[in-house]
C-alpha positions in Angstrom: 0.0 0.0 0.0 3.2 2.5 0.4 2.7 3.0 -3.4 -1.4 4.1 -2.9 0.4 6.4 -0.2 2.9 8.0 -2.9 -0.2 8.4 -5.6 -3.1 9.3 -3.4 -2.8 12.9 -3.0 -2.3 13.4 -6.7 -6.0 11.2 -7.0 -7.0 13.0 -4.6 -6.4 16.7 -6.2 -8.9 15.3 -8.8 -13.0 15.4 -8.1 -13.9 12.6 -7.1 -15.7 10.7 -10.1 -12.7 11.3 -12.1 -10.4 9.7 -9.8 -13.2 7.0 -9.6 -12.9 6.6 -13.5 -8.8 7.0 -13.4 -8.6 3.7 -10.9 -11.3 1.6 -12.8 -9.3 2.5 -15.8 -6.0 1.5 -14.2 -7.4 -1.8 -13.0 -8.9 -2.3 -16.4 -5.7 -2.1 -18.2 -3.9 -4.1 -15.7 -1.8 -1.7 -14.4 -3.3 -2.4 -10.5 -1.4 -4.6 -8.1 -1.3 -8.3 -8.1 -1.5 -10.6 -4.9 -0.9 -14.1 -5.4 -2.1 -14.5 -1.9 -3.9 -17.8 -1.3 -4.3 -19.4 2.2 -6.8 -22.8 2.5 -7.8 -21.2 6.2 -10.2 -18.6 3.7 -12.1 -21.5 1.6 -15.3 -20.4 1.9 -18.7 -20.9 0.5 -22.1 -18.9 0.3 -25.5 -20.0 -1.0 -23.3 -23.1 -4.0 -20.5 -20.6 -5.1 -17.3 -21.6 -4.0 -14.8 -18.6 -3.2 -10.9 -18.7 -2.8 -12.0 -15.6 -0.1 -14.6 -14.3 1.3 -13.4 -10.7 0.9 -15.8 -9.4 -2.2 -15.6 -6.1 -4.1 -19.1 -4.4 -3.3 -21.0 -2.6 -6.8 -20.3 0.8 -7.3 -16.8 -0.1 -8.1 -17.2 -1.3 -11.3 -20.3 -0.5 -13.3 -20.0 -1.6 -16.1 -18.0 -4.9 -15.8 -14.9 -2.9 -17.2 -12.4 -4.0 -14.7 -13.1 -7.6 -13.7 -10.1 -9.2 -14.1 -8.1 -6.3 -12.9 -10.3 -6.7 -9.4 -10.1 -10.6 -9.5 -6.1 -10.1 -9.6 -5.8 -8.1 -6.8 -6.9 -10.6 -4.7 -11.1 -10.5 -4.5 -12.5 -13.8 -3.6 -15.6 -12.4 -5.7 -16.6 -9.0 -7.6 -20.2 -7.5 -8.0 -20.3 -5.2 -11.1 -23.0 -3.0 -11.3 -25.2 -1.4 -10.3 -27.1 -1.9 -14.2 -30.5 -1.2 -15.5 -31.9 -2.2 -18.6 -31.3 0.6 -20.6 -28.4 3.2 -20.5 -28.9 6.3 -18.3 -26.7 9.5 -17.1 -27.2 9.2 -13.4 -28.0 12.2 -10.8 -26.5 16.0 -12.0 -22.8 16.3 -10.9 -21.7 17.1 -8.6 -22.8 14.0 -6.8 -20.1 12.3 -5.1 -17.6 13.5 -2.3 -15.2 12.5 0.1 -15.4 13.0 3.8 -11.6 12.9 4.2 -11.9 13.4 8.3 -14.8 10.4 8.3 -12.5 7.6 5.5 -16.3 8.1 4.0 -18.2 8.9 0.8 -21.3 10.2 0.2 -23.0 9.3 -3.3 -25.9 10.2 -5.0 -24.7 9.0 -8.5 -28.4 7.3 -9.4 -27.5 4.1 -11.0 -25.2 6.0 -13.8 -24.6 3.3 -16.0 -24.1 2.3 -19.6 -27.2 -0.4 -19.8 -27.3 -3.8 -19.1 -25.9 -5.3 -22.4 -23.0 -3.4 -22.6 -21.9 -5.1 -19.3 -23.2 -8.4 -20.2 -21.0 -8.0 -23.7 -18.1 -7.7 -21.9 -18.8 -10.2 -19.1 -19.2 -12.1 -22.5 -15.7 -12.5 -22.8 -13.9 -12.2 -19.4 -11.9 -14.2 -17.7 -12.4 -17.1 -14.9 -13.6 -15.9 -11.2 -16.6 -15.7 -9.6 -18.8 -12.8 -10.6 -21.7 -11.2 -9.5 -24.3 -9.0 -11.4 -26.0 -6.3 -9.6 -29.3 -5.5 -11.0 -31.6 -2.0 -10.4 -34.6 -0.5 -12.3 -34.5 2.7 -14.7 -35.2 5.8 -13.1 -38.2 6.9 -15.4 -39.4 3.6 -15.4 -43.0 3.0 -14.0 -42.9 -0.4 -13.8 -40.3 -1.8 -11.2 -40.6 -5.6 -11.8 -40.2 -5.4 -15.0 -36.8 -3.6 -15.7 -35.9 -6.0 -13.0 -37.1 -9.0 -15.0 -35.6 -7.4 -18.2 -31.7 -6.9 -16.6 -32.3 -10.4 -15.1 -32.6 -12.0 -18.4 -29.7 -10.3 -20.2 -27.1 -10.9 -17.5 -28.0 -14.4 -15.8 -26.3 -16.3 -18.5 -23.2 -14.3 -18.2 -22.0 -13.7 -14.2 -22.1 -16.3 -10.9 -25.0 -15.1 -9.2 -27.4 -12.0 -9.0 -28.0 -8.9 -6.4 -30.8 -7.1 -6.6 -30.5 -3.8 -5.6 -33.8 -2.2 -3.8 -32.1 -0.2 -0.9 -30.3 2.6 -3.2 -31.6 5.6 -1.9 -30.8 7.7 -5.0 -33.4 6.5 -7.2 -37.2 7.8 -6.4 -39.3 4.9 -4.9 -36.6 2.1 -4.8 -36.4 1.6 -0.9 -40.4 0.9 -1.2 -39.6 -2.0 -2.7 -38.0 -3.9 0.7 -41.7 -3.8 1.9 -42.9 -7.5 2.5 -45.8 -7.5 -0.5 -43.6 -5.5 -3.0 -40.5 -8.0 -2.2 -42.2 -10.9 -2.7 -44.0 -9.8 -5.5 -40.2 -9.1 -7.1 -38.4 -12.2 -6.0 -41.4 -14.2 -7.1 -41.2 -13.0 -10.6 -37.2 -13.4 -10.7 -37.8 -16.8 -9.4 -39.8 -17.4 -12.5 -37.2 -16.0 -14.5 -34.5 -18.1 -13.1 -36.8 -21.3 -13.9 -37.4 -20.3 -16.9 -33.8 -20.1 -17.9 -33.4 -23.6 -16.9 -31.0 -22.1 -14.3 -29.6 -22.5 -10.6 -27.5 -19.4 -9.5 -28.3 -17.5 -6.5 -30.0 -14.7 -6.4 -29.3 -12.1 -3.7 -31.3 -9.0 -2.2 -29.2 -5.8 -0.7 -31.1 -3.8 1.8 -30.5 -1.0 3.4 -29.0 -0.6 7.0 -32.0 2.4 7.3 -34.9 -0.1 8.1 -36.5 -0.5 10.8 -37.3 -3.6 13.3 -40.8 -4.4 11.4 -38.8 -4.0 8.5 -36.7 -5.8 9.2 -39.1 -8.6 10.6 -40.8 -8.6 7.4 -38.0 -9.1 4.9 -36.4 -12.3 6.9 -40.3 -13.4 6.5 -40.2 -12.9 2.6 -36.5 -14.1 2.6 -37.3 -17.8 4.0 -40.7 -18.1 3.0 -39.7 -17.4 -0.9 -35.7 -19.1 -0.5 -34.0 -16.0 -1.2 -30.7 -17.6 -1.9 -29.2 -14.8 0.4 -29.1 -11.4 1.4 -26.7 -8.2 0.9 -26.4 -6.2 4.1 -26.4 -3.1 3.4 -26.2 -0.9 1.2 -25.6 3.1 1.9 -27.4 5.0 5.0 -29.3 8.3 4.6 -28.8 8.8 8.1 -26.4 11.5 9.0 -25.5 11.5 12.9 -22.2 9.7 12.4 -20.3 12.6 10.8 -20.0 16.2 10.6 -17.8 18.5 8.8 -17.3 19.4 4.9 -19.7 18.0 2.7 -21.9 16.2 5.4 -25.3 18.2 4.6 -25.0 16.7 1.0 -28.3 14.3 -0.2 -27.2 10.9 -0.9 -26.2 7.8 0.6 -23.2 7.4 3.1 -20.4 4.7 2.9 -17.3 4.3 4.6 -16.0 3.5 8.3 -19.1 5.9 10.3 -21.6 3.4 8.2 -19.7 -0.3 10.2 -21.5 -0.6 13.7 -25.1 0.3 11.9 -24.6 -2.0 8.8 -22.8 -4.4 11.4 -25.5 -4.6 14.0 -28.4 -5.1 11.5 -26.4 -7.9 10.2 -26.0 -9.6 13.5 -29.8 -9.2 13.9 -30.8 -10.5 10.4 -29.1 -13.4 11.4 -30.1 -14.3 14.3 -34.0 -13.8 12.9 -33.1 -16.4 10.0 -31.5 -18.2 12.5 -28.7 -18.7 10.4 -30.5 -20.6 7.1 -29.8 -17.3 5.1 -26.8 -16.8 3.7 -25.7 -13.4 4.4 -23.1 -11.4 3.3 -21.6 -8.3 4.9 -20.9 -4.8 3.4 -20.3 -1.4 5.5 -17.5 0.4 7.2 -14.7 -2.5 6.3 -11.3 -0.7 6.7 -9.3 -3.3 8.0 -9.4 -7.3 8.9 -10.7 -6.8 12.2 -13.8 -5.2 10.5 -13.8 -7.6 8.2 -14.1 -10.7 11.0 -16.4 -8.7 12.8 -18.9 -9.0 10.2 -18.5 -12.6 9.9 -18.0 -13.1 13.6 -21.5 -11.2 13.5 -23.5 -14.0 10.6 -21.8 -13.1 7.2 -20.6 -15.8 5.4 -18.5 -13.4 3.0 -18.3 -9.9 3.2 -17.9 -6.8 0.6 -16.0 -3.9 0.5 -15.4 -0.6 -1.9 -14.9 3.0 0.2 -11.7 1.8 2.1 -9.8 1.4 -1.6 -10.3 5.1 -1.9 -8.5 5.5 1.0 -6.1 2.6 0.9 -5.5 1.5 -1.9 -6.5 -2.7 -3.5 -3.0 -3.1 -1.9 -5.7 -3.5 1.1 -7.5 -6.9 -0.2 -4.1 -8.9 0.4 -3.7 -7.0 4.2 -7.2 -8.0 4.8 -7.0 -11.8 4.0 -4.0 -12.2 5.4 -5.0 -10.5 8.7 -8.0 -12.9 8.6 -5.7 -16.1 8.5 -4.1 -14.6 11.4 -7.1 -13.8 13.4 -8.5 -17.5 12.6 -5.5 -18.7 13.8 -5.5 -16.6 17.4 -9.0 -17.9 17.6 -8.1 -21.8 17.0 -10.0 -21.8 13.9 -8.7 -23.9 10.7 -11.2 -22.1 8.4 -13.1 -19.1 7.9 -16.5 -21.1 7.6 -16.2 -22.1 11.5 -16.4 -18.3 12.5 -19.5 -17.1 10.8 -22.2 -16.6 13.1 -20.2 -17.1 16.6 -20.8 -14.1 18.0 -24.5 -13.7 17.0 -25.1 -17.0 18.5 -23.1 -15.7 21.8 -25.4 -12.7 21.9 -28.4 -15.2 21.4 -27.5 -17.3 24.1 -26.8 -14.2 26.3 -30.6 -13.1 26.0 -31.7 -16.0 26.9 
């Protein structure tokens, strides 16, 4: 990471969506670091797909599958591109992203700028090996929800590992409505569909927000064993703004970074504990560092994600994150990753009793 240290106040004299642009195009044309870094203690698996990792590169990243390979050789167990809709659109006005340097946090509101779903399928087309993941959203200006969700579905199953649908963006008009019970399983009913009729068996994934509330919450790990989501995302951004202050904090849009971890982290621990483990979660929010990243998994996740940290660490990170996490296994008495999701959930559970 010494050389992220050398470049990053040079990115860093750029706005931000051009050094967002300048690093996918680096990792795009190979030019990021390489980590060769491979430990059996990190052998993991969630919902069939096997992973050399469980350390994920969340969407947002990469939106338009440019830089898949770059990711994968930096060390990613698994990369989400995305997030896609079905047809081409220019996203939010700019300005609409900034860095809260003080915070190691972002705030976006980008709305799902994106070239269109079969540009990224075309190149996913003809990418190399590694586990990838397609994250799916719905056209602003669209009036029907389930079917630009349908529509992306189709057009990227064949072509990526498994499927996220995204319904806890808070920069597209209506989208969080979409997490209610009725309107979720109304969505993952007809993706279901979908996925039958394309003779398929991939897993398809929900991201929600770390915003909802308990009866929320309740109500989507209803729909979620009920229907057999194959897993589900947790979470995406907050709209919540008591955990900064400072430059650029009164901006609309959704906040990532280190203030998001104990939020995303806690409604993690309690999604699991109300699926009582049968759902495969995965963990996104606040990851800076291995510690955060066992946390999450400590707290249910069976992988976890991560994308703000690399703006202020470098991919130099990924390798200092799995390596950290053989060591903390290993302090632990663990021989693999798998044996530490859910421990402390289930201490907490026990706890209550």
């Amino acid at each position: 990471m010494s050389c992220y240290r050398t470049v990053r106040p040079a990115l860093f004299l750029l706005p931000p969506e051009i050094a967002h642009r300048t690093a996918v195009r680096t990792l795009a044309c190979g030019m990021g670091p390489q980590s060769d870094f491979i430990d059996p203690a990190l052998t993991t698996e969630v919902a069939g797909l096997t992973l050399s990792n469980p350390v994920g590169l969340a969407a947002g990243f990469d939106k338009n599958a440019e830089a898949v390979n770059g990711a994968h050789e930096a060390g990613f167990g698994f990369v989400e591109i995305g997030t896609v809709t079905p047809r081409a659109q220019p996203g939010n006005p700019k300005p609409r992203l900034f860095r809260l340097v003080q915070d190691e946090a972002v705030i976006n509101r980008l709305g799902f700028n994106n070239a269109g779903v079969e540009a990224a399928a075309s190149r996913l087309r003809v990418r190399r090996s590694g586990i990838v993941g397609g994250n799916i959203g719905k056209n602003k200006d669209s009036a029907d929800a389930i079917t630009d969700y349908v529509t992306a579905m189709r057009i990227l199953y064949p072509v990526v590992n498994y499927i996220t649908v995204n319904i806890s963006s808070p920069n597209t008009p209506g989208l969080r409505a979409l997490q209610a019970g009725n309107e979720l399983q109304a969505l993952v009913k007809a993706l279901h569909a979908v996925r039958r009729e394309l003779g398929g068996s991939k897993p398809i994934f929900v991201k929600i927000a770390p915003d909802n509330d308990v009866p929320a919450l309740q109500a989507i790990a209803q729909v979620a064993q009920a229907e057999g989501i194959d897993g589900l995302i947790i979470s995406n951004t907050t709209i919540r703004r008591d955990y900064i202050a400072g430059p650029h904090a009164h901006e609309q849009g959704g906040l990532s970074g280190r203030p998001l971890f104990a939020a995303s982290t806690e409604t993690l621990r309690y999604m699991y504990r109300l699926t009582e483990g049968k759902v495969p979660l995965i963990g996104v929010g606040g990851i800076s560092n291995a510690a955060d990243a066992y946390e999450k998994i400590r707290a249910g996740a069976s992988a976890v994600q991560l994308y703000t940290a690399l703006v202020y660490q470098g991919f130099g990170l990924v390798e200092k994150i799995n390596r950290g996490l053989v060591e903390l296994l290993a302090r632990d008495g663990l021989s693999n990753v798998k044996q530490a999701i859910g421990v402390d959930a289930a201490l907490r559970s026990k706890a209550a009793l």
